[in-house]
N, C-alpha and C positions, 0 to 999 in steps of 0.2 A: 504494500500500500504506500503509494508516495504522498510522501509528509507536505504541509503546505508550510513555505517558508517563511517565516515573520517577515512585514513589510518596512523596508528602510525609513531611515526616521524622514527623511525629506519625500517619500513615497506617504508616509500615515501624515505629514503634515496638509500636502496638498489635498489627499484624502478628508482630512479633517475642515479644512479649510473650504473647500469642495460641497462638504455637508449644510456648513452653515450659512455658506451661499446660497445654495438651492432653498433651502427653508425659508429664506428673508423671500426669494424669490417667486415661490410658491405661493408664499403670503401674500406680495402684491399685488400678482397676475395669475394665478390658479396654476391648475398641471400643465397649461397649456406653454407656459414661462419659456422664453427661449435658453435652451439649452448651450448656445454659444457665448449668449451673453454670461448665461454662468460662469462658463468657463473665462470669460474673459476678465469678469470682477473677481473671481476667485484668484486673479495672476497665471491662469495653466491654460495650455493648449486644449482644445475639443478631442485629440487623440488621446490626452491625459484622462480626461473627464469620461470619455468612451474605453479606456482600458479599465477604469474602475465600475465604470456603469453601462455596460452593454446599451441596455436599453432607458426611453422617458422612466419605463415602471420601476424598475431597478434603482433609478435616484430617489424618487417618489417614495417607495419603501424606505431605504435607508435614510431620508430626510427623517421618515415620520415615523419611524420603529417603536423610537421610546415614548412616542405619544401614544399610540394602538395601544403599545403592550399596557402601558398606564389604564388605557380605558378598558383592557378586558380584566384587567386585576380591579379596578374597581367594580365588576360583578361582584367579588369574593366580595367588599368589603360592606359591598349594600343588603348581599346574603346577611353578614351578621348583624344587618340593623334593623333589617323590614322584612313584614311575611314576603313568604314568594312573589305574590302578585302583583304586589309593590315593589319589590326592589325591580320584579322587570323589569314595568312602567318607567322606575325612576332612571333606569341604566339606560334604555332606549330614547325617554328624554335627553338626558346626558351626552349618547352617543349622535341625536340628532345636532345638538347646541353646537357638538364641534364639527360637526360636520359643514353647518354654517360659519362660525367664528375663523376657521383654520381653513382657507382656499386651500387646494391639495389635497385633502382629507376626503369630499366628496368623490377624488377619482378612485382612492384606494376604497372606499365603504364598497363602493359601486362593483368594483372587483370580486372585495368578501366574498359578495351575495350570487356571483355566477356562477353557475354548476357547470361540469365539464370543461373549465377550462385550465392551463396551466398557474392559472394569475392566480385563480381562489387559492392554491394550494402554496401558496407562500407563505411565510413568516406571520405578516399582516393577519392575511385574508385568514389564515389558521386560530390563531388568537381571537379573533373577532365570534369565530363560527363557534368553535369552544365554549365560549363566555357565554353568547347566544343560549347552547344548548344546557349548559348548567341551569341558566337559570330560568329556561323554560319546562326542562323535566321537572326541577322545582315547585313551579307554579301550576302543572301541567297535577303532580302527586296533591299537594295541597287543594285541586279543585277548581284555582281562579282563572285557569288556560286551559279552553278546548283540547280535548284526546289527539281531534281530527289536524293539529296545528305543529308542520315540522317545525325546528329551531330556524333553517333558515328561512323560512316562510317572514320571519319575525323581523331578522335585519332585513329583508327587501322592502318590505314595509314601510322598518324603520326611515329607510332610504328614502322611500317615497314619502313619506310625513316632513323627512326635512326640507325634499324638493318641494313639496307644496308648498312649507311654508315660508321657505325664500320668494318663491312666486307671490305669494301672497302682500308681502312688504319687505322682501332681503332681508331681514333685521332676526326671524324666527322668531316673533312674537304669538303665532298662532300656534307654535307647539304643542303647546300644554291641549287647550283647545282639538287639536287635528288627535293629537293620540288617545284623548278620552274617548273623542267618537269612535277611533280606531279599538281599543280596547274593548269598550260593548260587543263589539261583535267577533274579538275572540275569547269572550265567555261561554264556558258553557252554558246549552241551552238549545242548540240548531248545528247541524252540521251543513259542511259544505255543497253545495248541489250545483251542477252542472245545470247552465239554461235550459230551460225546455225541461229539466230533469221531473217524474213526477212526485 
């Protein structure tokens, strides 16, 4: 098995530098942010920037790692604080807020919530789905979450609760709002039917 070599220190600086680039970056102008100009405020060439980060998704991630993994560990910590039903609520709030506050975020949630693709099965998109499913078994054993209701059902959702409520005012002020109505109806009480279904 070949070993991977630790990276030179002027390799992890530009690496580093590289990171905190993109994330200012990200912030101002979404995922869409030009990747040349990172490299060009960061001080490194586009070759540089491309041997560290193949791809847009690959920056995107590594920008935003310590954030994701922050918001799937705060599953655990709303597990110890509120019934199931609630801390989902409160975690899906949460997870929708940054997804407005933090441009960039929306592309990687976006990702999570795909099936079949390479992207869901990243880093990110792992942690997210995880969290998802904890704390929907949770709420799902407790009684407050339909049987019929997978985990990722919940972040696609979620996704869609936040894009609404950017549309609504950018601001995310209709959250709160958008996910109660969303909630109602994964209560139990009705299961899912197909149009037409009888």
């Amino acid at each position: 098995m070949a070993q991977v070599r630790p990276m030179r220190a002027d390799a992890r600086r530009n690496y580093e530098r590289l990171l905190k680039v993109a994330a200012e970056a990200f912030a101002e102008h979404g995922e869409h942010a030009s990747l040349d100009d990172i490299a060009k405020r960061a001080g490194v060439g586009s070759g540089t920037l491309y041997r560290h980060f193949p791809t847009r998704q690959d920056l995107l991630e590594a920008a935003y790692v310590d954030r994701i993994k922050a918001m799937a560990d705060r599953a655990d910590e709303l597990t110890a604080e509120l019934p199931p039903g609630e801390a989902l609520v409160e975690w899906l709030y949460e997870v929708c807020v940054g997804t407005i506050q933090v441009r960039g975020m929306k592309a990687l949630l976006g990702s999570a919530v795909t099936d079949g693709s390479s992207v869901a099965a990243t880093d990110c998109g792992t942690s997210l789905q995880d969290a998802a499913r904890r704390l929907a078994e949770a709420a799902q054993r407790e009684g407050s979450l339909r049987k019929d209701v997978e985990p990722i059902e919940v972040l696609r959702l979620a996704h869609g609760v936040a894009l609404a409520s950017e549309l609504a005012n950018g601001q995310g002020k209709e959250i709160r709002r958008y996910l109660s109505l969303l909630t109602e109806g994964l209560r139990p009480g009705g299961e899912a039917r197909a149009p037409g279904a009888p």
